[in-house]
N, C-alpha and C positions, 0 to 999 in steps of 0.2 A: 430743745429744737421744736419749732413749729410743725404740727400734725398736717401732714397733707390732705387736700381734701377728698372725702367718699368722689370714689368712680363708678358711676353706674353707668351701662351702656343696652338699652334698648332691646331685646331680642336674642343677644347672650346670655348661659348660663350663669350663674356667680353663685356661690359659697357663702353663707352668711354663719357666723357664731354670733352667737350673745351669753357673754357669760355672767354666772352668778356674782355679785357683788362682793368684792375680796375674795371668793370661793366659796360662797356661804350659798345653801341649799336652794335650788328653784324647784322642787320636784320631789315632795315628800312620799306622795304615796298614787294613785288611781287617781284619787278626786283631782288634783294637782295634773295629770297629763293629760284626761281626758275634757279637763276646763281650757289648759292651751289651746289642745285641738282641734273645741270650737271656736275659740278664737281666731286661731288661724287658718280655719278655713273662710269666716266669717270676711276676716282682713284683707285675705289674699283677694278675693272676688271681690272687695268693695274697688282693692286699686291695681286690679288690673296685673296678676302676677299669678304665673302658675308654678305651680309647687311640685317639685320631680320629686323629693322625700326631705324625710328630717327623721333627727334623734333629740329625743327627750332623755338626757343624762341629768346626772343627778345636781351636777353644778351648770351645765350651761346647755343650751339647745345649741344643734348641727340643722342647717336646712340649704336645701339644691334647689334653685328657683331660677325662672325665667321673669324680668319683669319686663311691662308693656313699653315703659316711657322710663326717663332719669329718673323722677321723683318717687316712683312706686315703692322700692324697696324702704324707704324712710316712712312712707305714709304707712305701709303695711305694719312694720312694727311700733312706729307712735299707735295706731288702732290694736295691735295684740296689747302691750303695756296699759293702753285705757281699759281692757276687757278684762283682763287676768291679774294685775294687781290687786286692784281692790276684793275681789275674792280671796284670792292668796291669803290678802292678810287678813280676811274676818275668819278663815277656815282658821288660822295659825295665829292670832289674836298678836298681830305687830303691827309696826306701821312705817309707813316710806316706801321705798322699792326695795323690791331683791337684787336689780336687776344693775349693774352695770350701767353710767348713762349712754354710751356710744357701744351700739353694735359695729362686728368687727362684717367686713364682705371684701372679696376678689372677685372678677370676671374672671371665667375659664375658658379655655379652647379647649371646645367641646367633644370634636374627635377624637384628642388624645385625654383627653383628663375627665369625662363627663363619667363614666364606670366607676373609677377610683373615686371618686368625690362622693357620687352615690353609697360608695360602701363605708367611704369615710363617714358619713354623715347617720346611715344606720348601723354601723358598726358599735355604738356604746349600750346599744341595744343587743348584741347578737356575742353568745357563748360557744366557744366551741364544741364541737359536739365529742361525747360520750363514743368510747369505742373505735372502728376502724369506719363504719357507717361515715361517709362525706356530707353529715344532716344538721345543718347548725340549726342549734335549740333559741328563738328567736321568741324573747318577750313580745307579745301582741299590742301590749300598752305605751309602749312606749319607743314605737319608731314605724315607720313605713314597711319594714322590710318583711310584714306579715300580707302586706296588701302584695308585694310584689314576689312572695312565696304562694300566694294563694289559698291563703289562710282566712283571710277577711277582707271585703273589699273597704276601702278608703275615701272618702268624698275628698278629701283635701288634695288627691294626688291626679295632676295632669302630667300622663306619661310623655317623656319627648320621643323624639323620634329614633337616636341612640337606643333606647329599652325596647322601644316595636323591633328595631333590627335584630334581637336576640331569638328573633324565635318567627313562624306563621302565626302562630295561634297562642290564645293564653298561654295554653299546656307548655309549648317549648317554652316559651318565655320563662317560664317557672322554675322550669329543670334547669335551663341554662343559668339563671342569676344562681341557684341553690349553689351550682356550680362553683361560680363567681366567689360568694360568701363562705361555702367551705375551705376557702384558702386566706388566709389572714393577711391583710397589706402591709408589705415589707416597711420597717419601721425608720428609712428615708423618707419614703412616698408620704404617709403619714407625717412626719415633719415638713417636709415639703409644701403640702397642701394647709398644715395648720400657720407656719410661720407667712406663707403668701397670702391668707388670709387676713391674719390678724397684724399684717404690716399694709395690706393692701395695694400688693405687688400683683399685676397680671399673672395668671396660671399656667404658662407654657413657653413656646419659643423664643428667642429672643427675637424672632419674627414678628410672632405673635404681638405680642407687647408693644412692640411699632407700630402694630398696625393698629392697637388700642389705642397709643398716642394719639396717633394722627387722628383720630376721631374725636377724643376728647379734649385733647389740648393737657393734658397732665401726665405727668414721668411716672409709669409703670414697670419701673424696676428702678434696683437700688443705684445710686453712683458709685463708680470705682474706687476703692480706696486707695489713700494718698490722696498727694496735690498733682493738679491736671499738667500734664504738660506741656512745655510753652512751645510755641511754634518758632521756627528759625528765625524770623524777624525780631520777634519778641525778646530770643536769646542775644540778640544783635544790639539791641536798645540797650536790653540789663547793664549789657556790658560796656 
């Protein structure tokens, strides 16, 4: 079956994965996540797309972005692949890409999915925590979720408006996501966001998704299974 084409739409959120080739490692160690994350900060600013977070796991990157225009999200990661391949492999002495040729992305509706996405996205970075304490233990190298615990601030992260609404000030904001993160997303949700991702199905109602359509001109959810049914004239001809 022919692949439909990437949906990008302007001003909405969307979910991007890129995974490792076959499965095979993007992310060996420090030198590896902190070369992406000039990368992508590097990329994101050249075309025009802001970056609400990402996870650097060990087979594929999670990232929550806003881009300017349709073409952004493709420019941005053609420019991370030019920056961070060719390191990759003199650091790890191989050659080709790691990387998957097609990144996978969704547009989300962002009022109901923009949270979950977030946490999906830094969640391969973030362990549960130890004891009765509500405090996930949150590798700093490798995801956002240290910039948005307030551990280290992040160049690469343009907060949306969604993440201000948590809180007045830094401080709540802090407490509240810790919140967020000490409760693990229920493991639909998590499928949910991964299969409409990597199918490239809109992220929300079947509103929603209409109202993608009509913007774009391309089928944002699946078709019904079976064959369609025929309308009464139609039944009338058969016959």
């Amino acid at each position: 079956m022919a692949r439909l084409p990437r949906s990008v739409v302007a001003g909405y959120p969307h979910v991007v994965i890129h995974r490792g080739l076959n499965g095979q490692v993007v992310f060996h160690d420090d030198a590896d996540r902190s070369a992406y994350r000039h990368a992508l900060v590097q990329a994101a600013r050249e075309a025009g797309v802001m970056v609400h977070g990402y996870g650097l796991c060990r087979d594929e990157v999670r990232l929550l972005m806003t881009p300017s225009s349709p073409q952004s999200l493709s420019a941005m990661m053609q420019s991370i692949g030019r920056r961070y391949v060719r390191g990759f492999n003199l650091r790890h002495g191989r050659r080709g890409t790691p990387w998957e040729g097609r990144f996978r992305s969704t547009v989300i509706d962002a009022p109901d999915w923009f949270m979950r996405c977030l946490q999906y996205a830094e969640d391969c970075a973030v362990a549960d925590a130890d004891g009765t304490e509500p405090v996930p233990q949150v590798d700093p190298q490798s995801s956002s979720a240290g910039h948005h615990l307030g551990l280290r601030i992040d160049d690469a992260i343009s907060e949306h408006a969604l993440f201000w609404g948590l809180g007045n000030t830094p401080f709540d904001r802090e407490v509240a996501y810790r919140r967020v993160l000490a409760h693990a997303l229920p493991a639909h949700i998590v499928e949910r966001i991964r299969h409409a991702t990597l199918k490239g199905w809109a992220l929300g109602s079947p509103a929603f998704a209409q109202s993608i359509e009509a913007l774009t001109g391309r089928r944002l959810e699946p078709l019904s299974r079976g064959r369609p049914a025929l309308d009464v004239k139609a039944r009338r001809r058969a016959t």
